[in-house]
C-alpha positions in Angstrom: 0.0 0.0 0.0 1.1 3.3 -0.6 0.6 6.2 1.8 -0.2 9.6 1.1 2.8 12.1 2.5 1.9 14.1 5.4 4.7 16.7 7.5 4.3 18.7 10.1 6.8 21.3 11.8 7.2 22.4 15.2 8.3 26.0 15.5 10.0 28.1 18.5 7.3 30.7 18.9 3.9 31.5 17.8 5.2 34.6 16.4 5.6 35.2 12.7 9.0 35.4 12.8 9.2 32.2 14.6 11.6 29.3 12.7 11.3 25.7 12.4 12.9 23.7 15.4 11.7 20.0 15.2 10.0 18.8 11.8 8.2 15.2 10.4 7.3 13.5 7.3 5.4 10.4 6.5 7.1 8.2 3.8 5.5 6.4 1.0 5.2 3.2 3.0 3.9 5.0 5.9 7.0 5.3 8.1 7.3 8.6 9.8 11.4 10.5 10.2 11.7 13.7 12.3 14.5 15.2 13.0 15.5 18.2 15.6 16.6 21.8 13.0 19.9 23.8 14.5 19.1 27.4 14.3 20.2 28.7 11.0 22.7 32.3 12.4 20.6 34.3 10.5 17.6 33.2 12.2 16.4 35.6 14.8 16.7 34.5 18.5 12.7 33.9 18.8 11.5 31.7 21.9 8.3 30.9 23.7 8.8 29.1 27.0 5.3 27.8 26.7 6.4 26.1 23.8 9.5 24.4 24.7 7.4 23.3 28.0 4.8 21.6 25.5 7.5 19.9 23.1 10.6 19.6 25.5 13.1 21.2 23.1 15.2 23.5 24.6 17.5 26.3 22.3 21.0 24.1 23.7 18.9 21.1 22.5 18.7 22.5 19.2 22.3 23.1 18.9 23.7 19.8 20.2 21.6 17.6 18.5 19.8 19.6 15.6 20.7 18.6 12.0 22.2 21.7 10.0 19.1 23.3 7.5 20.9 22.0 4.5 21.0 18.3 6.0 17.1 18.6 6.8 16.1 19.7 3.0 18.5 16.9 1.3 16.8 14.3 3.4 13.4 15.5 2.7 13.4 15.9 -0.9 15.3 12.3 -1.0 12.4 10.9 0.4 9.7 12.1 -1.4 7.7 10.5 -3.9 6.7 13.3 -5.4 6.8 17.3 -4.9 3.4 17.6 -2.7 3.3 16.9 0.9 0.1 16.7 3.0 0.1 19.1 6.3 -1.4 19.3 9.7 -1.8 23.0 9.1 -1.1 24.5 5.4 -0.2 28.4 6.1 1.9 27.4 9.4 4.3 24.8 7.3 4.7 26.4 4.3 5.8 29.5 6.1 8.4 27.6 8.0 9.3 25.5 5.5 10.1 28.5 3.0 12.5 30.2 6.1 14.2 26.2 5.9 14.6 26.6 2.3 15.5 29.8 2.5 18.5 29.6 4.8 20.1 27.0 2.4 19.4 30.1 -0.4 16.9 28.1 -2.4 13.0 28.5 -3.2 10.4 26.0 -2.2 10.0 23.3 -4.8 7.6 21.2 -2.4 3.8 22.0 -2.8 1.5 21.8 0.5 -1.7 21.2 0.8 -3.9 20.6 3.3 -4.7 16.8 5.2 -8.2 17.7 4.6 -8.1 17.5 0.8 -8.2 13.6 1.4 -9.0 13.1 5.1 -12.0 14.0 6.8 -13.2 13.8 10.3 -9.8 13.8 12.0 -8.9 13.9 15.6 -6.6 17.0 14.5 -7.8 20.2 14.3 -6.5 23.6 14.0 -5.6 24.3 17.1 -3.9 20.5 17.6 -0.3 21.8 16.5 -0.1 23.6 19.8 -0.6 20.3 22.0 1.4 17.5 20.5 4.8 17.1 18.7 5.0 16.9 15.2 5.6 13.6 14.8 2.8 12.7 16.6 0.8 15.2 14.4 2.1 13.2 11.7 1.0 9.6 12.9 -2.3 10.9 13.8 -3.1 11.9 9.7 -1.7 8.8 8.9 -3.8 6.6 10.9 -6.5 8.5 10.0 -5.9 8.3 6.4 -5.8 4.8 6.9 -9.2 4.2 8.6 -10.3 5.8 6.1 -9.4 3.9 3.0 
């Protein structure tokens, strides 16, 4: 069987300058990889306590065990199966994911969409990216997509 994509980002602040620090993505066979993001130096220093309570990822975290941005978007792009990824919540990813592509000086080539384009009824809902970790987010439209089919 062959699963639908689905990512999900978590990101250091509500704030619109706020950048990526943990991200997931489904694979084709329905495996999920996530990975921590080190903080690009251009990035501003933008960080909600409430946040970091909620996902456990502190800013030291980030640069100890964080992949570098240009690691993150090689491994991404290798494992899609094509250029369109399902998210959690469209306007929230594609904003981070653009300030991920853009710190390695390259434009998005990965088209988002919304999970509810071929989900419906599912246990997330808008407000779901501010209680559980992306990767979680992830397995939740996954299983959902599933129950579905």
């Amino acid at each position: 069987m062959e699963y639908p994509q689905f990512i999900a980002i978590d990101a250091s602040s509500f704030e619109e300058h706020a950048h990526p620090v943990a991200i997931a993505w489904s694979l084709a066979d329905g495996q999920i990889k996530t990975t921590l993001i080190s903080p690009d130096d251009d990035w501003e220093e933008d960080w909600d306590n409430c946040l970091q309570d909620l996902h456990g990822i502190t800013p030291e975290t980030l640069y100890q065990r964080g992949e570098t941005t240009w690691s993150v978007v090689r491994e991404l792009e290798e494992d899609l199966a094509n250029p369109y990824l399902y998210a959690d919540n469209q306007e929230t990813v594609e904003a981070l994911l653009s300030k991920l592509y853009e710190s390695c000086n390259r434009e998005l080539n990965i088209e988002i969409g919304s999970f509810r384009e071929i989900t419906s009824d599912s246990e997330l809902d808008e407000h779901s990216h501010y209680q559980i970790a992306c990767d979680e987010r992830v397995q939740q439209l996954l299983q959902n997509w599933a129950v579905q089919q």
